[in-house]
C-alpha positions in Angstrom: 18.0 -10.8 -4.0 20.3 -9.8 -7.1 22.0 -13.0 -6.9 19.0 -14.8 -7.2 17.1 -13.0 -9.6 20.0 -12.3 -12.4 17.4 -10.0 -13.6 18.9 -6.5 -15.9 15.6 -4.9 -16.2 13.5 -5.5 -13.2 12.6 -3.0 -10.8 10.3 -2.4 -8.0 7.4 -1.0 -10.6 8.1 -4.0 -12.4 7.4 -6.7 -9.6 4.1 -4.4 -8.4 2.8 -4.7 -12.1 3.5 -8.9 -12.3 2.4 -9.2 -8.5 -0.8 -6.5 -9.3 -1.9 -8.5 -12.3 -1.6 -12.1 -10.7 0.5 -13.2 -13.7 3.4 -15.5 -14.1 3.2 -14.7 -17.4 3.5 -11.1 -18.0 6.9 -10.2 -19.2 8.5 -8.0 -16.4 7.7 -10.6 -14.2 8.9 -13.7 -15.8 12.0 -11.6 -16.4 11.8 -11.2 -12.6 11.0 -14.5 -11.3 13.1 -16.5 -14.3 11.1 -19.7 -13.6 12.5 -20.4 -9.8 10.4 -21.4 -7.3 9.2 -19.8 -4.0 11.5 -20.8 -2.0 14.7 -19.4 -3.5 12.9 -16.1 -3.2 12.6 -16.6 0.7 16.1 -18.1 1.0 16.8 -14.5 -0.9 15.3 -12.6 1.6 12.0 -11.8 0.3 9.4 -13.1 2.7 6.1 -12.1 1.4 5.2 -15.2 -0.3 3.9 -18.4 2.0 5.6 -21.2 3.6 4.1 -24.4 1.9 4.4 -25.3 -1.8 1.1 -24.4 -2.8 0.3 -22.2 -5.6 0.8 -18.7 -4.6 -2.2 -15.4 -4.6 0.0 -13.3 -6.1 -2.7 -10.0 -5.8 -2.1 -10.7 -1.4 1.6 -10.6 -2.1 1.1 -7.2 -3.8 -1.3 -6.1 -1.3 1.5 -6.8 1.4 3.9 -5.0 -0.3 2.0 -2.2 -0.7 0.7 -2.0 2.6 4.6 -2.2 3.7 5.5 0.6 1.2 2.7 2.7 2.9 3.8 1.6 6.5 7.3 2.5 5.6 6.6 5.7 4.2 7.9 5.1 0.8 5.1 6.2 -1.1 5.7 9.8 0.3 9.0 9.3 -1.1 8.3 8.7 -4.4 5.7 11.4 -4.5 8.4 13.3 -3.4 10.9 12.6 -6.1 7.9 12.8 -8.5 7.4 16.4 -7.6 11.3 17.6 -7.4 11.7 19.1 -10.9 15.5 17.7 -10.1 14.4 14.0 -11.4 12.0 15.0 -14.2 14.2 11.9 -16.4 12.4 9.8 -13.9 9.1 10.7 -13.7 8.2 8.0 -15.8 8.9 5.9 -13.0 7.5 7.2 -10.2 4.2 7.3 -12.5 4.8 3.8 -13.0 5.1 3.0 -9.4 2.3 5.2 -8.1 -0.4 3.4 -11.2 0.6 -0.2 -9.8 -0.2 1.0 -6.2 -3.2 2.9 -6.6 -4.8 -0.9 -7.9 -5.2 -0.7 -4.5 -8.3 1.6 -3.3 -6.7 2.3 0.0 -3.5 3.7 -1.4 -5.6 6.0 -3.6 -7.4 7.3 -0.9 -4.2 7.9 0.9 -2.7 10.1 -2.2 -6.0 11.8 -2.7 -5.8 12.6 1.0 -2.5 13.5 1.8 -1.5 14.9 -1.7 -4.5 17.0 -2.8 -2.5 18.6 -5.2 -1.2 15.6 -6.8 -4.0 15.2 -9.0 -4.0 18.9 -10.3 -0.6 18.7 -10.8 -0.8 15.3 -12.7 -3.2 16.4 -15.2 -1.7 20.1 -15.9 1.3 17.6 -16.7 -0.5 15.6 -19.7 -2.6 18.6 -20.4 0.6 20.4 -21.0 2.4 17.5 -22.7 5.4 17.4 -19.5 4.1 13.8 -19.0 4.7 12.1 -22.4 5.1 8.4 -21.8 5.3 5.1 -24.0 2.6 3.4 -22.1 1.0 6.3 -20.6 1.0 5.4 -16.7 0.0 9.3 -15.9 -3.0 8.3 -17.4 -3.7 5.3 -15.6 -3.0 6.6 -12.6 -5.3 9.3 -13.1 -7.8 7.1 -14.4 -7.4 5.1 -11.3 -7.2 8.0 -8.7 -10.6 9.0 -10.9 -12.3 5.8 -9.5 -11.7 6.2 -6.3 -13.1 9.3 -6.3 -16.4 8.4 -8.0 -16.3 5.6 -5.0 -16.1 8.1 -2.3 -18.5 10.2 -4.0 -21.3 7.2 -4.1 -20.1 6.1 -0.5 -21.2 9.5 0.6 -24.4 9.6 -1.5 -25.2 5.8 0.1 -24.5 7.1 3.4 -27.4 10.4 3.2 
């Protein structure tokens, strides 16, 4: 995809939070997609978005994506690099990627699940000011891994 994209900023966060959002517009992802149509994405290689010309559901492309990065494993990945005090410069990041995927409930469930310390861990890091950010995604994804567990919560107090 570089040679398609001619993109110096973009990153995998980066699409998830244009594709997440459903907007064309949003800054990291015009930067990404640089005004080019479907297509040259797919002749690129990236085959999540559909056949025909129509307009494209940007939130399903995301939700494919995501659901491959589960499928794949990479989300245990980045939890692991998030945790190894070896790549503390890039915490940032991982933060990043983790609040674009939790947008979807699933994935939140899956973190909450499988990483019960994660959100201990998470706010012990802003309570002790190790996660200082610019735009604050430990926040957000603790605000979003917050939701989900309010919803599993009411799921369970439907469900009596």
């Amino acid at each position: 995809m570089p040679g398609v994209l001619k993109c110096k900023r973009t990153n995998l966060s980066q699409l998830l939070f244009g594709l997440a959002r459903d907007e064309q517009t949003n800054y990291t992802f015009r930067d990404l997609q640089l005004g080019q149509p479907a297509r040259r994405f797919r002749e690129a290689g990236f085959n999540k978005f559909p056949d025909s010309n129509r307009s494209i559901d940007f939130f399903a492309v995301f939700r494919l994506l995501v659901h491959d990065m589960l499928k794949s494993g990479a989300i245990d990945i980045v939890y692991m690099m998030y945790k190894d005090p070896g790549f503390c410069c890039a915490k940032q990041k991982f933060l990043g990627l983790l609040t674009n995927v939790t947008t979807i409930n699933e994935v939140g469930y899956f973190i909450l699940d499988r990483y019960t310390q994660f959100l201990i861990r998470l706010i012990q890091g802003i309570r002790d000011g190790h996660l200082i950010e610019e735009k604050i995604p430990s926040l957000s994804v603790l605000i979003r891994l917050c939701k989900v567990i309010v919803e599993k919560i009411f799921l369970i107090i439907i469900n009596i």
